[in-house]
C-alpha positions as CSV (number, residue, x, y, z in Angstrom):
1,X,92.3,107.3,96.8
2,X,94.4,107.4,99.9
3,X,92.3,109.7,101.8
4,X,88.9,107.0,101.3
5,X,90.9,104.0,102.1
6,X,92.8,105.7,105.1
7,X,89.0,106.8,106.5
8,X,88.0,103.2,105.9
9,X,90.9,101.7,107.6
10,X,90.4,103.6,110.3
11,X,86.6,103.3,110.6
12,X,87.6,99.2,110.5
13,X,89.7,99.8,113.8
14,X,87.2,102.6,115.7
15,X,83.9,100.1,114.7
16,X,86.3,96.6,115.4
17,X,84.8,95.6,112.0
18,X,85.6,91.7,111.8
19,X,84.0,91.4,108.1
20,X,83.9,93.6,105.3
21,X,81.3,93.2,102.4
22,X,82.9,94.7,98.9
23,X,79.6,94.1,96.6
24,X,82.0,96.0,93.5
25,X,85.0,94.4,91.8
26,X,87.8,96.9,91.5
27,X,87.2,98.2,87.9
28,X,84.1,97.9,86.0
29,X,84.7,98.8,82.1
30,X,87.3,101.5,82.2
31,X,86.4,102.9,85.4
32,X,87.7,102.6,88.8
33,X,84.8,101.5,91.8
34,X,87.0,101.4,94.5
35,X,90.3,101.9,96.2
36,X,93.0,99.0,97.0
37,X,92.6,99.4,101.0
38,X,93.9,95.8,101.5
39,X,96.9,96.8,100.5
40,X,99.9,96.2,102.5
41,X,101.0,99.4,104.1
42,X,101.3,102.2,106.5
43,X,97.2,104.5,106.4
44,X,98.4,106.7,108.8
45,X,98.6,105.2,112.1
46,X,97.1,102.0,110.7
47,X,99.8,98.8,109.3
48,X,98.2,96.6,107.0
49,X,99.3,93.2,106.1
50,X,97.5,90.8,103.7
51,X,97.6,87.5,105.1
52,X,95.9,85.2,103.2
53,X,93.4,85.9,99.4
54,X,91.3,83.0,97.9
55,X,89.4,83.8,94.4
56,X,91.2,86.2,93.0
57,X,89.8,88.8,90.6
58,X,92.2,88.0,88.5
59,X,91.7,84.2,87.9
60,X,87.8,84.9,87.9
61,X,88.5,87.5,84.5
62,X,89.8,84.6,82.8
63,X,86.5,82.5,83.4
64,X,84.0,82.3,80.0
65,X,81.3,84.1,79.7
66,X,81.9,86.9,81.8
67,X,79.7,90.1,82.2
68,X,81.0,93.2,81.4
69,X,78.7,96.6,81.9
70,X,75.6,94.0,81.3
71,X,76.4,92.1,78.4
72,X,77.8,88.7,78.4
73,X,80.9,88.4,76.2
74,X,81.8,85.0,75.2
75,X,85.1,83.8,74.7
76,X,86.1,81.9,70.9
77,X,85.4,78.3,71.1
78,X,83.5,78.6,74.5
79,X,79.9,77.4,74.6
80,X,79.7,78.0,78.8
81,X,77.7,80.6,80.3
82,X,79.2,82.6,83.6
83,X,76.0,81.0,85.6
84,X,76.7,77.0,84.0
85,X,80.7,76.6,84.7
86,X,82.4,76.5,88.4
87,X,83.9,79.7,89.5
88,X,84.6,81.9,92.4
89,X,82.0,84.5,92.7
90,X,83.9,85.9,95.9
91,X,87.2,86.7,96.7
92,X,88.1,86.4,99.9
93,X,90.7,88.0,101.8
94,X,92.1,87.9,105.2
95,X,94.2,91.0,106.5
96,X,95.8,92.1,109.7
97,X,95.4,95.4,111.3
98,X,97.9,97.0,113.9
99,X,97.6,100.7,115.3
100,X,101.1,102.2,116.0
101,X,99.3,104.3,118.6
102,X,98.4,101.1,120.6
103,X,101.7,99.2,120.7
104,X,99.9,96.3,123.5
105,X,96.8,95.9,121.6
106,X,96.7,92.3,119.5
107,X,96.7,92.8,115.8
108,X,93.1,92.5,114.6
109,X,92.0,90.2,112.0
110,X,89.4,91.7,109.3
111,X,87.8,89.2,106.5
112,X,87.1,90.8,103.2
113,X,84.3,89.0,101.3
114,X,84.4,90.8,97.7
115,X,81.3,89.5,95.8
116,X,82.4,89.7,91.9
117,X,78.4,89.8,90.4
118,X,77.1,93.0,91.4
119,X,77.1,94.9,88.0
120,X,77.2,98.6,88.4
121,X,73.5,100.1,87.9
122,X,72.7,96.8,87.5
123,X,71.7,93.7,89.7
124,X,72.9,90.4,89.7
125,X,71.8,87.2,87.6
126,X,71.5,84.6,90.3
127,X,69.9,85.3,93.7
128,X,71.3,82.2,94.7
129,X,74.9,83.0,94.6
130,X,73.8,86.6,97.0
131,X,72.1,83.7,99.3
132,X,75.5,82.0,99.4
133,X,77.4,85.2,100.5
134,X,75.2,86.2,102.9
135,X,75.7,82.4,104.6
136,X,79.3,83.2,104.1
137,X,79.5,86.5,105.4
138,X,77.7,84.2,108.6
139,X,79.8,82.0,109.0
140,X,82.5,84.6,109.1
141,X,81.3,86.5,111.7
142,X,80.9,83.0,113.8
143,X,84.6,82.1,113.0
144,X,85.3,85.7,114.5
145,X,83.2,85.3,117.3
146,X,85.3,82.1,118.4
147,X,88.7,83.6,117.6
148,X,87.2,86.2,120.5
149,X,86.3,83.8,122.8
150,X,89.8,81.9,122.3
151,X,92.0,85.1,123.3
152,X,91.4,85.2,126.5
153,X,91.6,88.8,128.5
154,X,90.1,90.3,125.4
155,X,89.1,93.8,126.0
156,X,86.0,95.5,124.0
157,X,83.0,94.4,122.7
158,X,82.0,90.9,121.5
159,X,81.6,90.1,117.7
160,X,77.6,90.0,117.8
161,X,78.1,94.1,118.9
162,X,80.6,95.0,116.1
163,X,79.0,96.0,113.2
164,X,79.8,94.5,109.4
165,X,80.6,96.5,106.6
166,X,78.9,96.7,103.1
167,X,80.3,99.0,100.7
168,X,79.8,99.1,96.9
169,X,80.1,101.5,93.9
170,X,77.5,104.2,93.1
171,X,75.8,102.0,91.2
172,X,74.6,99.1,94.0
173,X,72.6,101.8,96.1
């Protein structure tokens, strides 16, 4: 809803969260798990603008053997299980926040890592591909850390003190 992804955005800008964690895809069976905050737009003060997505959700629904509410459909004519064929299980995406109230301050750059194999009230099949996103999520912060150190005259706190955010549906806790 607007209100939750307004209070996100704006807890993004307060916190100078450099990565977000999104361990829910955006609708599991017919139900909505969480809000479209990456959309470009005006959340309040806050100005959105998607700069760059890798792995959509989309593409990734089209992939064989994919899990829905803890059973594995298969598609006809497809012998490949999710866990045997190459896919995304994160999307990645790379927005750009601005705060009308702040007209001087550089836009901020915020990496969403959305991991796609969480199943709600359910965990996931491979610990290895949780492994993976947590190296990604590292090397992430790193590549934020350096974009810090390259703007020069940067005012508030390094990347090491801002805090990374994990959100999820009801059903990850």
């Amino acid at each position: 809803s607007y209100s939750t992804d307004h209070t996100l955005i704006r807890l993004c800008w307060e916190q100078r969260v450099p990565v977000i964690v999104m361990l829910t895809r955006e609708v599991e069976g017919a139900q909505v798990k969480c809000g479209r905050y990456w959309t470009e737009g005006q959340y309040g003060p806050m100005d959105i603008r998607l700069v760059e997505t890798e792995g959509t959700p989309l593409e990734d629904d089209r992939r064989p053997g994919l899990a829905l509410s803890g059973f594995e459909l298969r598609l006809p004519g497809t012998t490949e299980s999710k866990t045997q064929g190459k896919h995304s299980t994160t999307v990645k995406r790379v927005f750009e926040m601005r705060h009308r109230g702040y007209p001087n301050e550089p836009p901020r750059i915020i990496v969403q890592l959305q991991y796609l194999e969480w199943p709600d009230f359910n965990v996931p099949d491979d610990p290895g591909d949780l492994l993976g996103l947590i190296k990604r999520v590292d090397k992430e912060v790193d590549q934020a850390r350096a974009r810090d150190q390259r703007r020069a005259g940067s005012s508030g706190p390094a990347v090491e003190e801002r805090p990374v955010l994990t959100h999820c549906s009801a059903g990850v806790g």
